[in-house]
TORFI-757445 format. One record per residue (C-alpha): residue number from 1; residue in three letters; x, y, z. Coordinates in steps of 0.1 Angstrom, whole numbers, plus 5000, padded with zeros to 4 digits. Example, Ala and Ser with C-alpha at 12.3 -4.5 7.8 and 13.67 -1.06 7.14 Angstrom:
2
<1,"ala",<5123,4955,5078>>
<2,"ser",<5137,4989,5071>>
This chain:
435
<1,"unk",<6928,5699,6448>>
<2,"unk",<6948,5670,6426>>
<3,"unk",<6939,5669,6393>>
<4,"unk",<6971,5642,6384>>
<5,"unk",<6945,5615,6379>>
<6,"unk",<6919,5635,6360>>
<7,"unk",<6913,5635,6321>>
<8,"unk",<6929,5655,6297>>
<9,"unk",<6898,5681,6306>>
<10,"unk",<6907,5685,6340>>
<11,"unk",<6940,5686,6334>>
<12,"unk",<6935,5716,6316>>
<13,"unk",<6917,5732,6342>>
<14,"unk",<6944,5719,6369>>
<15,"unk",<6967,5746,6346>>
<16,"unk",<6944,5774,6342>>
<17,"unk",<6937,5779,6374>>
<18,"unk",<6975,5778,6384>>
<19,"unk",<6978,5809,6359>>
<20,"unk",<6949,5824,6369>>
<21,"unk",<6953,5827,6404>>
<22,"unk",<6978,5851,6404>>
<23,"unk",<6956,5876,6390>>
<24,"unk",<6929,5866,6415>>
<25,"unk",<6927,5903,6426>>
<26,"unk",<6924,5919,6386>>
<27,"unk",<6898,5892,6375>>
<28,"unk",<6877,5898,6404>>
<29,"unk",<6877,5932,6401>>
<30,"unk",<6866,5931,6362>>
<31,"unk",<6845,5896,6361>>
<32,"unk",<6828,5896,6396>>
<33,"unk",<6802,5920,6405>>
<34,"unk",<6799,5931,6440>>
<35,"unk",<6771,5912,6448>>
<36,"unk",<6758,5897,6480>>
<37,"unk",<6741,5860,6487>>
<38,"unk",<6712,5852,6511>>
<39,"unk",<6719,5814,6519>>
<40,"unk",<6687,5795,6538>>
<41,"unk",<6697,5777,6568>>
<42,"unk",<6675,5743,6581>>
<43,"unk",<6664,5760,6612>>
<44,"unk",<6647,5789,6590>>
<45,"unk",<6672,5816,6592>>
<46,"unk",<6694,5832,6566>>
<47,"unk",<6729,5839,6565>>
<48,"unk",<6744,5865,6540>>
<49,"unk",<6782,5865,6529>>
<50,"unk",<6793,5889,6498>>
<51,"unk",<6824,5884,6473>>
<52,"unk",<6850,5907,6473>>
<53,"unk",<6882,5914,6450>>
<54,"unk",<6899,5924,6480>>
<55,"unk",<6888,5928,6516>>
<56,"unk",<6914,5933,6540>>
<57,"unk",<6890,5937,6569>>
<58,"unk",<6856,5928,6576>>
<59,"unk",<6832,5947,6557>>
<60,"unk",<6810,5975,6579>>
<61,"unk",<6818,5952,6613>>
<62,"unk",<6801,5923,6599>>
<63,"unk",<6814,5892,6613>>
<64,"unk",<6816,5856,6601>>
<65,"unk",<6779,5837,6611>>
<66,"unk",<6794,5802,6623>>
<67,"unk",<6768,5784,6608>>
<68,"unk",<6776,5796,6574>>
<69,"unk",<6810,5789,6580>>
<70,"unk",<6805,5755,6591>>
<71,"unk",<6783,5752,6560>>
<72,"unk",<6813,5768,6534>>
<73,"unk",<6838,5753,6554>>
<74,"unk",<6831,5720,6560>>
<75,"unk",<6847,5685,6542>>
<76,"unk",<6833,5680,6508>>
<77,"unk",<6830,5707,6482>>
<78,"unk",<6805,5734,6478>>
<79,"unk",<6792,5749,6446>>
<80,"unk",<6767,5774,6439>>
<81,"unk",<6747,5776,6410>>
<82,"unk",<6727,5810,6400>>
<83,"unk",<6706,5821,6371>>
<84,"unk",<6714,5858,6359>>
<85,"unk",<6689,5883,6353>>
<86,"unk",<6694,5918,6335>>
<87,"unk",<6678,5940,6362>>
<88,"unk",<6664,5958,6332>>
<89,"unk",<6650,5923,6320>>
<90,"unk",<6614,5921,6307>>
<91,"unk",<6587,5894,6314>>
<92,"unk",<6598,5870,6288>>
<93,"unk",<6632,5872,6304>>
<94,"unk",<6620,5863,6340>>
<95,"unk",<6601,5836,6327>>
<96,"unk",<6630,5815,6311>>
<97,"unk",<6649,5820,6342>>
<98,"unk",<6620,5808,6360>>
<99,"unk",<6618,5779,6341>>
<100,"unk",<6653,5771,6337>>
<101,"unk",<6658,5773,6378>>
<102,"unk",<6629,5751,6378>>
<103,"unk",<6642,5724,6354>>
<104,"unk",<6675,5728,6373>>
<105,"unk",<6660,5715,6405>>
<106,"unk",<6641,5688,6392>>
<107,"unk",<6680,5676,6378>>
<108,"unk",<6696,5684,6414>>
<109,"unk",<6675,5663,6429>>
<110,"unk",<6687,5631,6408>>
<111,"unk",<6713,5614,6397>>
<112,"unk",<6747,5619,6407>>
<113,"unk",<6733,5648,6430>>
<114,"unk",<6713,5626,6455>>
<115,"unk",<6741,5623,6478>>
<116,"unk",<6749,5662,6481>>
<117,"unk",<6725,5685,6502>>
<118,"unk",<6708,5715,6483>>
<119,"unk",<6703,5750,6499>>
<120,"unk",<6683,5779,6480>>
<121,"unk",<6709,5806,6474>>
<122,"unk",<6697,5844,6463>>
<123,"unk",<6719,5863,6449>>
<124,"unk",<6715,5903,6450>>
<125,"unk",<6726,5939,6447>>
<126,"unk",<6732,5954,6481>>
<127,"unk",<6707,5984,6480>>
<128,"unk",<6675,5973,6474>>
<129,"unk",<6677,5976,6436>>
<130,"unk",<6645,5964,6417>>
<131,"unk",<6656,5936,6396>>
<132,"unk",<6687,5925,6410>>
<133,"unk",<6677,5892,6429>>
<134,"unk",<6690,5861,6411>>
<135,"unk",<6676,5825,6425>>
<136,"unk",<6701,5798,6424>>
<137,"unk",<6714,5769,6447>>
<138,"unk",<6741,5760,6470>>
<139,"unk",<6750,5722,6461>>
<140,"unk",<6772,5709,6492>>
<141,"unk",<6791,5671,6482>>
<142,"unk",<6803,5656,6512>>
<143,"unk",<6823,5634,6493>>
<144,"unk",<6836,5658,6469>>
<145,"unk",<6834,5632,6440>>
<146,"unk",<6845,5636,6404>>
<147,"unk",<6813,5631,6391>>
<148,"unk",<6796,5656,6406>>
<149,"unk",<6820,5683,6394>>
<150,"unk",<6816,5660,6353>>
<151,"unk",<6771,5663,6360>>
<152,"unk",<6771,5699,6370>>
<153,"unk",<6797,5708,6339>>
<154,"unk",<6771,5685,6316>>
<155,"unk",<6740,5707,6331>>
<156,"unk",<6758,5736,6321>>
<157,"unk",<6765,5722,6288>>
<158,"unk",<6733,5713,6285>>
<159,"unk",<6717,5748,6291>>
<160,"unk",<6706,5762,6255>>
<161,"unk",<6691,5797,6276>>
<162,"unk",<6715,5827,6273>>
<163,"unk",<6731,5837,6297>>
<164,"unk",<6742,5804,6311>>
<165,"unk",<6738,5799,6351>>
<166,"unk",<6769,5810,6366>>
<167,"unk",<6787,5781,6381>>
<168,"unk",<6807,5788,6413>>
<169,"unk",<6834,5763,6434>>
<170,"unk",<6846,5771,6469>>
<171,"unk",<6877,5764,6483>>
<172,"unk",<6903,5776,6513>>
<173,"unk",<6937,5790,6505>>
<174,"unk",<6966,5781,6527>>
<175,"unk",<6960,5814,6543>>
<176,"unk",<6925,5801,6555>>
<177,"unk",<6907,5829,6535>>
<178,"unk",<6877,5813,6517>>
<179,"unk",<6873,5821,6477>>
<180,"unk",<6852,5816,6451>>
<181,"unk",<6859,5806,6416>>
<182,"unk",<6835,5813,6387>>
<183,"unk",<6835,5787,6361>>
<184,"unk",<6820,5795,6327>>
<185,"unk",<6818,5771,6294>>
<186,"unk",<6841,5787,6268>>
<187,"unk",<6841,5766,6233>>
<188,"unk",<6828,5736,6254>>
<189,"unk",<6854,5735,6279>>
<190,"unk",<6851,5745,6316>>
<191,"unk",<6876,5779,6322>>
<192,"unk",<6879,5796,6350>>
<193,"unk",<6863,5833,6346>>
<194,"unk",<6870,5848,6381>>
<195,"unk",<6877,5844,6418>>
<196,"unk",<6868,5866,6447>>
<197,"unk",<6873,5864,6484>>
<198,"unk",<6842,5856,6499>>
<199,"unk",<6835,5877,6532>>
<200,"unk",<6806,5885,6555>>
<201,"unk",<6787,5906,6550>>
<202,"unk",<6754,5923,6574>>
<203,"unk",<6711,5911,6569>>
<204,"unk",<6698,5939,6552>>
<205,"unk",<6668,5955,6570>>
<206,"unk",<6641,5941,6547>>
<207,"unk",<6645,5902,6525>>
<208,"unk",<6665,5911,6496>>
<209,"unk",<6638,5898,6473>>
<210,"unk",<6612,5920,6479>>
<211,"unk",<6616,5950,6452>>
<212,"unk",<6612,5922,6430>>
<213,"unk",<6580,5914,6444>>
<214,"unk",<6555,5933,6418>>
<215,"unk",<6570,5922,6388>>
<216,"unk",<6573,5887,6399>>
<217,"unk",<6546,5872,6417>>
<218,"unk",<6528,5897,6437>>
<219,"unk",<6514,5910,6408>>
<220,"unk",<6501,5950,6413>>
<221,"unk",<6478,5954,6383>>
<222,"unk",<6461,5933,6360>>
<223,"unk",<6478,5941,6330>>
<224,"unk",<6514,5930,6350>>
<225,"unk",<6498,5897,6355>>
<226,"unk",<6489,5892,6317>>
<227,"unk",<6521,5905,6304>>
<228,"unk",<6537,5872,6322>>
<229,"unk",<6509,5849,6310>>
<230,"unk",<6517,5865,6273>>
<231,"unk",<6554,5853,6273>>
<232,"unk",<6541,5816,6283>>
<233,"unk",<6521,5811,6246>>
<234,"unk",<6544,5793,6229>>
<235,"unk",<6548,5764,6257>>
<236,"unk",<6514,5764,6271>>
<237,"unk",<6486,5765,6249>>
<238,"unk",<6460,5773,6270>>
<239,"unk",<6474,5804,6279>>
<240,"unk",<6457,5821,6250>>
<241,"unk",<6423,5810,6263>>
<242,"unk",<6427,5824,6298>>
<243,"unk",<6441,5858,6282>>
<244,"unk",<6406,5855,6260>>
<245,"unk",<6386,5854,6288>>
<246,"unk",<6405,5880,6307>>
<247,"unk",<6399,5901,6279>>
<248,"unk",<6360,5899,6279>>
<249,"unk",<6362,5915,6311>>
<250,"unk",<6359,5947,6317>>
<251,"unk",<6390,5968,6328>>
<252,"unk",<6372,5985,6356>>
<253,"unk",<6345,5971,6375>>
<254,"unk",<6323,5983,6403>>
<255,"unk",<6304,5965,6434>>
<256,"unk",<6265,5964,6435>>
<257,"unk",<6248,5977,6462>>
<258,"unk",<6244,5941,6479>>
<259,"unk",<6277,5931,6506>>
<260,"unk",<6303,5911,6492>>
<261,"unk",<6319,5885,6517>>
<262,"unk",<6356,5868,6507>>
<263,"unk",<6360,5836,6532>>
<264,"unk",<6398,5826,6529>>
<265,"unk",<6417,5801,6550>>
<266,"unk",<6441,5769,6539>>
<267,"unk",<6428,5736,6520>>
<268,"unk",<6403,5720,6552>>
<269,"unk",<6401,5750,6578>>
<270,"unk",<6364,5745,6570>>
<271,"unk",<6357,5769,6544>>
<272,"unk",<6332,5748,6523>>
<273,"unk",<6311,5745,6553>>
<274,"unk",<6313,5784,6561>>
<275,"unk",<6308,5797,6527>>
<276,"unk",<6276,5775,6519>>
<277,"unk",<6259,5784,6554>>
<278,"unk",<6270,5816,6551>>
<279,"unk",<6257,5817,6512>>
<280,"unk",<6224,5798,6524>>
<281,"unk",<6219,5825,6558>>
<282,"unk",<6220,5854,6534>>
<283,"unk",<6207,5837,6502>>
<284,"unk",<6238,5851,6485>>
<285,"unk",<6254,5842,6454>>
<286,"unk",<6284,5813,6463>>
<287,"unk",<6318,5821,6441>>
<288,"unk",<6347,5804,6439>>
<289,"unk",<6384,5815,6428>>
<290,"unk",<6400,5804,6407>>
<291,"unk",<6363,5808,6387>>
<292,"unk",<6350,5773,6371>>
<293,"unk",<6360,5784,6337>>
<294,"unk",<6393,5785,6343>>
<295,"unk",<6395,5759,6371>>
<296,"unk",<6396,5733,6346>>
<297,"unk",<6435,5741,6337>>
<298,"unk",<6447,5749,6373>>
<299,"unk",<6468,5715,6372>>
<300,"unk",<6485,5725,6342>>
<301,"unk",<6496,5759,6356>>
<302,"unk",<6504,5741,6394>>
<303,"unk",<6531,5724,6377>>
<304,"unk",<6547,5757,6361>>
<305,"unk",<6569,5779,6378>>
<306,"unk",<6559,5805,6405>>
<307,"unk",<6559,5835,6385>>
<308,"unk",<6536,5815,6355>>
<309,"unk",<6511,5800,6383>>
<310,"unk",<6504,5828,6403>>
<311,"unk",<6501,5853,6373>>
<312,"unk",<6471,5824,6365>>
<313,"unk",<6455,5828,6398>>
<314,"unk",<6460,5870,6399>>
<315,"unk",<6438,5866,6364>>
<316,"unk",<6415,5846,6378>>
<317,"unk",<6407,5871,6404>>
<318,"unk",<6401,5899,6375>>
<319,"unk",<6379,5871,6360>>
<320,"unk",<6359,5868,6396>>
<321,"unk",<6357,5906,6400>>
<322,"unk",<6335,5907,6367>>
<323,"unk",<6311,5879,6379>>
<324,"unk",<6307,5895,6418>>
<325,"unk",<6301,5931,6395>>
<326,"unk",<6276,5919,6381>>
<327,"unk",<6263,5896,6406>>
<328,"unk",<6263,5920,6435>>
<329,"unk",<6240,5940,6420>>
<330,"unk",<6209,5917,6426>>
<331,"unk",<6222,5895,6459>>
<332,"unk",<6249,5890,6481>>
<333,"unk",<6283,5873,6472>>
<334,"unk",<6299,5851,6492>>
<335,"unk",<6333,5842,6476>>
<336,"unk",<6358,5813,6484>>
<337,"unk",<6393,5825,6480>>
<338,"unk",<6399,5859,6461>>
<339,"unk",<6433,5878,6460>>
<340,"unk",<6445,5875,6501>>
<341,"unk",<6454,5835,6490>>
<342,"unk",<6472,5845,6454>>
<343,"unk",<6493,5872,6475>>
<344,"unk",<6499,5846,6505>>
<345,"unk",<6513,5815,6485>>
<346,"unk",<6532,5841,6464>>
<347,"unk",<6545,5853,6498>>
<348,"unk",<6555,5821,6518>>
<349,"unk",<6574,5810,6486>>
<350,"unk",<6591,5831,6474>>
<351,"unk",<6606,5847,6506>>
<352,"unk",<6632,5823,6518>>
<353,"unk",<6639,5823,6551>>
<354,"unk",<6610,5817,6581>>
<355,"unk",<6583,5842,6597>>
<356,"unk",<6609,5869,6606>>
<357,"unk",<6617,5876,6574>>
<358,"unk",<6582,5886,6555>>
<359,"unk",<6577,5920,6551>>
<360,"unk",<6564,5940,6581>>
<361,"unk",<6525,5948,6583>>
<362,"unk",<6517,5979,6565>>
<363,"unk",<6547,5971,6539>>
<364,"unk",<6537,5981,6507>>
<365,"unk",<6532,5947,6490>>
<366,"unk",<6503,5940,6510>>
<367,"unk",<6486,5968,6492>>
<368,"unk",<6454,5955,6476>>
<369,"unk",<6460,5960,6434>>
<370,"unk",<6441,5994,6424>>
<371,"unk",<6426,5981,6393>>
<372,"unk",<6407,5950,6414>>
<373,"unk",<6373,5949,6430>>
<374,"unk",<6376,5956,6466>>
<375,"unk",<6352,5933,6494>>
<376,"unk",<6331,5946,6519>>
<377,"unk",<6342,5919,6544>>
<378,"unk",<6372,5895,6545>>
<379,"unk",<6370,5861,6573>>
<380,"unk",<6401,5841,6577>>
<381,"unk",<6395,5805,6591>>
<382,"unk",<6425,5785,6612>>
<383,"unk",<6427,5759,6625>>
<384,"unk",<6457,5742,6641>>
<385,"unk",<6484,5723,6622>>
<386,"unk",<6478,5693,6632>>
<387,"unk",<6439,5694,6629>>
<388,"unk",<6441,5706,6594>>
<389,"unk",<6461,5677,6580>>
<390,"unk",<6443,5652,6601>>
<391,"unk",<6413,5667,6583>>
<392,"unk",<6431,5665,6548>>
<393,"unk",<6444,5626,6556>>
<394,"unk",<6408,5618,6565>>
<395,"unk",<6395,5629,6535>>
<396,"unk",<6419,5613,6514>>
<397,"unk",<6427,5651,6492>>
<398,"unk",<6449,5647,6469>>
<399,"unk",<6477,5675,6478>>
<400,"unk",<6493,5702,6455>>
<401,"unk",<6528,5704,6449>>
<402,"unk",<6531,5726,6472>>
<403,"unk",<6514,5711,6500>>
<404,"unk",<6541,5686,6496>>
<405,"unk",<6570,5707,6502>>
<406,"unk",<6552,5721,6527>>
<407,"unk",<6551,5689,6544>>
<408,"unk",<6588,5679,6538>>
<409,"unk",<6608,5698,6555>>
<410,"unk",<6612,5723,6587>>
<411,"unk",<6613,5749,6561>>
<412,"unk",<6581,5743,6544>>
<413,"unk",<6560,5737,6573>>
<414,"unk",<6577,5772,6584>>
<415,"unk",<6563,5787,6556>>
<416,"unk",<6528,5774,6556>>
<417,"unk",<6527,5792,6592>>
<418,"unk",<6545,5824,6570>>
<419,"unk",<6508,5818,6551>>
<420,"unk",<6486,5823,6578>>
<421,"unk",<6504,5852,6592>>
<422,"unk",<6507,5868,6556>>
<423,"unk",<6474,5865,6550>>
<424,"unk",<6465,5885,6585>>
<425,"unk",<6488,5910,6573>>
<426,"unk",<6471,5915,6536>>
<427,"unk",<6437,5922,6555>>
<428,"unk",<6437,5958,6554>>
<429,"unk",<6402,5959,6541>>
<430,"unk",<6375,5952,6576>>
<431,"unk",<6380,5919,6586>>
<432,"unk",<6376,5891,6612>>
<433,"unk",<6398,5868,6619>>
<434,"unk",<6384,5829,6632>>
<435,"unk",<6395,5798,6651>>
């Protein structure tokens, strides 16, 4: 790469990385972890490469996927962009990541950026380690412009969250071995931190992300949900009322002698029609999650980060349990929605990838939360793709954010079928599944 026509700033980074690259091997070794990256692929599929101080051979018999070396490879430039995370990290910690990754995307998609393709990019610990799963990006330029390399500097510059997102560049040497350089702000100039020799590496058995599942967005308990909502009160003030009305509820509830029926399905399978004739055949009490005192903020929490939104909707469920406690005692309870749907969008976003990479059935994620009120009976509605959004266009339904991705891309509409199929897997209580 010429930097002869660059300013002064680029200059200067022409001539550190001249002196830096003879110690490629001794910076790697003390500034880049051995860490591995889960890269998601357009046709659903991930392909996994690691960095390496030195790797004479390939690691364990992995060998090079071709389409990740087409991707790495290929004319332009290619930088990654993740978020660290202390494994150790508490809630308030996950939270500002979440946020910053969001607020990062937003900015990738504009701007200077529009012309580069984005990829999400997990970083983690081989191993399985709780904790160790950073979200990030690959940002591919085609046209490897200046002023990409000046907006993702100025993002950087721009992030007041410690620790700053770790910015990487790739580049082949004239060996045709593929590295990547860490860049890191140091007194407001980009340095170069690190390089490592990036190498393939083999899929673990299970998605990298899912030991960080419970803490996350497949929340276990009710207090793991509220501990998330707690670190949101200074940004969101309604926050404080949902943890108020969480906190009217009693910590364990117990079912009435009546049945308790949870109809689930995605927006226009037909589950308003089932659940009031099936309300109206047993004279039942009809609920709804997210419960109608909380309902009224759903928008506000939609537009928050994973993590923040579905610690809204666990809550709500905890709020639900209390009304079909009491309820059950003196009717039936047919409810719309309860914990299968929280635990299914949690599910088909965060796990990149398509339907071969969600958890197997019987995993331990689909374990219903020991602290919620278990129903008697759980019906899943489907109806095919295309019926269910010639439904939705009919109606003229305005669509989440999500149902937008969903609908944008190969990968989305992957993960609305990883949806369906998740939320067969979390029925472990009786159920019965209809077309």
């Amino acid at each position: 790469m010429a930097f002869a026509s660059r300013p002064p700033t680029q200059l200067l980074l022409g001539r550190l990385t001249r002196q830096l690259r003879p110690r490629r091997g001794a910076c790697a070794r003390t500034m880049v972890p051995d860490r591995c990256f889960a890269l998601e692929l357009p046709d659903c599929t991930l392909a996994h490469f690691t960095l390496r101080a030195d790797a004479p051979g390939d690691p364990q018999g992995a060998r090079w996927d071709p389409r990740l070396a087409a991707i790495l490879g290929s004319p332009g430039r290619n930088y990654s962009l993740c978020l660290p995370v202390a494994p150790d990290a508490g809630y308030g910690a996950r939270v500002r990541a979440a946020k910053l990754h969001q607020r990062l995307l937003h900015q990738l998609r504009r701007g200077p950026f529009q012309q580069c393709q984005l990829r999400r990019l997990l970083s983690y610990c081989p191993g399985g380690q709780p904790g160790s799963a950073q979200h990030g990006f690959l940002l591919h330029d085609p046209w490897d412009c200046l002023e990409t390399r000046r907006a993702l500097v100025e993002l950087l510059r721009a992030c007041e969250e410690s620790p700053h997102p770790h910015l990487g560049e790739f580049e082949t040497d004239p060996h045709g071995q593929l590295w990547q350089r860490l860049w890191a702000l140091q007194d407001g100039q980009q340095v170069e931190v690190g390089s490592a020799l990036v190498m393939p590496t083999q899929e673990p058995p299970l998605h990298p992300v899912l030991p960080d599942l419970p803490s996350s967005v497949v929340f276990p308990s009710r207090e793991a949900a509220r501990a998330v909502l707690e670190a949101c009160t200074s940004f969101i003030p309604e926050v404080q009322a949902v943890l108020d009305l969480v906190d009217q509820c009693p910590k364990q509830v117990q079912k009435g002698k009546f049945p308790v029926i949870v109809i689930e399905g995605l927006d226009a399978t037909g589950k308003t029609t089932v659940t009031q004739s099936v309300s109206d055949s047993l004279k039942a009490v009809l609920l709804k999650s997210p419960p109608s005192c909380v309902a009224q903020w759903r928008k506000i929490f939609d537009d928050e980060p994973t993590i923040i939104r579905r610690a809204f909707y666990s809550l709500g469920n905890y709020i639900v349990a209390s009304e079909i406690a009491k309820e059950s005692t003196q009717s039936p309870v047919v409810v719309d929605r309860y914990w299968h749907s929280t635990a299914t969008y949690a599910l088909a976003t965060e796990i990149s990838g398509g339907l071969q990479h969600l958890p197997p059935a019987h995993h331990h994620i689909y374990q219903w939360p020991k602290d919620l009120l278990k129903p008697d009976l759980v019906l899943l509605l489907t109806v095919s793709p295309e019926e269910r959004m010639r439904r939705i266009a009919g109606r003229g339904m305005e669509k989440t954010r999500e149902e937008v991705e969903l609908e944008a891309n190969n990968v989305f509409r992957q993960k609305k079928l990883c949806s369906t199929i998740a939320e067969k897997r979390l029925g472990s209580l009786t159920a019965l599944w209809l077309r």
